[in-house]
C-alpha positions as CSV (number, residue, x, y, z in Angstrom):
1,X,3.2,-13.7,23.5
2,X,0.9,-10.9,22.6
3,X,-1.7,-10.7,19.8
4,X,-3.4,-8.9,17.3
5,X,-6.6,-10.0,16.5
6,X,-5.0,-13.8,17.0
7,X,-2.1,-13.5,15.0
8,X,1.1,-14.1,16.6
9,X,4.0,-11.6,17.1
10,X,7.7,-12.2,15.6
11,X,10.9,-10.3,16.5
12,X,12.0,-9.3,13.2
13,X,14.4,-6.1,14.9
14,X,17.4,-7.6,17.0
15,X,20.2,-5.5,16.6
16,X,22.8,-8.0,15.5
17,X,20.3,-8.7,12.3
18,X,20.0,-5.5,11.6
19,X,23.5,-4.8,12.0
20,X,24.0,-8.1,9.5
21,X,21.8,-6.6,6.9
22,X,23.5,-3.6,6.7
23,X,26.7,-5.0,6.8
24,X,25.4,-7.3,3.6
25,X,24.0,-3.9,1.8
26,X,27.4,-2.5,2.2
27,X,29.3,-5.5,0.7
28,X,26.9,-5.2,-1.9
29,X,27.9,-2.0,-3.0
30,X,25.2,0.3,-0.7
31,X,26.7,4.2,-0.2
32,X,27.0,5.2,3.4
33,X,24.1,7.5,3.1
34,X,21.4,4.6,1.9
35,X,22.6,2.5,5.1
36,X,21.8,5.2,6.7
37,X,18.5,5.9,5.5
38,X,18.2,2.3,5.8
39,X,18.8,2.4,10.0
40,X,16.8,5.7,10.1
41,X,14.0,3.7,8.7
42,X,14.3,0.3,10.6
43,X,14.7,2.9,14.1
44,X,10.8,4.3,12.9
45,X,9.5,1.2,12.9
46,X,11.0,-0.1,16.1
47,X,9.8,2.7,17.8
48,X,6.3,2.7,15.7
49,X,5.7,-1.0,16.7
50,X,8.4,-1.9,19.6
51,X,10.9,-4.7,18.8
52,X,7.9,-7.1,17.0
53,X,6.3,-6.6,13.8
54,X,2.3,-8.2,13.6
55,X,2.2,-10.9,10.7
56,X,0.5,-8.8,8.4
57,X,1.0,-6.2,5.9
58,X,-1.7,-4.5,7.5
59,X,0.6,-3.5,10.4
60,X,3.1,-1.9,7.9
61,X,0.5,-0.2,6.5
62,X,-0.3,1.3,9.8
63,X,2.8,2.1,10.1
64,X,2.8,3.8,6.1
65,X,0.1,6.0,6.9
66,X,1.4,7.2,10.2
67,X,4.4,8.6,8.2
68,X,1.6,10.0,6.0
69,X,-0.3,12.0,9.2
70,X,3.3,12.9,10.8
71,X,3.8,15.1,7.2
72,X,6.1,13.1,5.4
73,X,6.0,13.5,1.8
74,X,4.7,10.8,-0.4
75,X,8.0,10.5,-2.4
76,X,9.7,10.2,1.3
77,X,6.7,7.1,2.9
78,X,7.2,5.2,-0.8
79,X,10.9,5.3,-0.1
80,X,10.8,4.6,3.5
81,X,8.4,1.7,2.1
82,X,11.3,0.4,0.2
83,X,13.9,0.1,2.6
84,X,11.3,-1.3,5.1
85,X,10.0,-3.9,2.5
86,X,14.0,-4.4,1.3
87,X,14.4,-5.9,5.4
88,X,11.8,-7.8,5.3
89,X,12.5,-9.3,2.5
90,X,16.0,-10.3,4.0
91,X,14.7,-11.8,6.8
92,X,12.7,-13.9,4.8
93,X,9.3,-11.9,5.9
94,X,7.7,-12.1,2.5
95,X,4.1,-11.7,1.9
96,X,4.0,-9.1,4.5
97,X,5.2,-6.2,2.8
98,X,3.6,-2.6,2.6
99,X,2.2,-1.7,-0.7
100,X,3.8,1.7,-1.9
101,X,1.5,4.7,-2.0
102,X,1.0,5.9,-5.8
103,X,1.2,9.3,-7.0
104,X,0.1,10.1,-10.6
105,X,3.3,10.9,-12.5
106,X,3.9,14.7,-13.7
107,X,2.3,15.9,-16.8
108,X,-0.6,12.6,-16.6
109,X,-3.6,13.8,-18.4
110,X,-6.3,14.0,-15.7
């Protein structure tokens, strides 16, 4: 199995899981267009990293700041962040997460 600087890859994008969580967001009350933003965002990362995540949120972070360098607007990477870290949090990939990218709020003295 490859590596990346000796950790261990995981397949954490099968289909039929995501398929499972967005069938659970749904139930839960999810509008079409969040599970849609939700598959947009789990199709970046697949084709970001392939079908296997690294064990680290390092690798999401990567992954973060590509979005970044591609032109995406902050608001657009923190929320991409969130449906990202909303997964992996379903599968039970905790500790990984990305951090969100801050933005100082609107009217903040400088």
């Amino acid at each position: 199995m490859p590596t990346e600087h000796g950790k261990k890859f995981v397949s954490v994008f099968d289909p039929q899981t995501i398929e499972s969580f967005l069938s659970i967001r749904q139930t839960a009350g999810a509008k079409l267009a969040t599970l849609q933003r939700y598959r947009n965002v789990l199709q970046s990362v697949v084709t970001f990293f392939g079908d296997e995540l690294p064990e680290s949120s390092q690798s999401t972070e990567r992954w973060r700041d590509y979005l970044l360098q591609e032109g995406y607007a902050l608001n657009t990477v923190n929320s991409m962040t969130s449906a990202l870290n909303t997964y992996l949090t379903y599968i039970g990939y905790s500790g990984k997460h990305a951090p969100h990218l801050l933005e100082r709020k609107k009217g903040a003295q400088e």
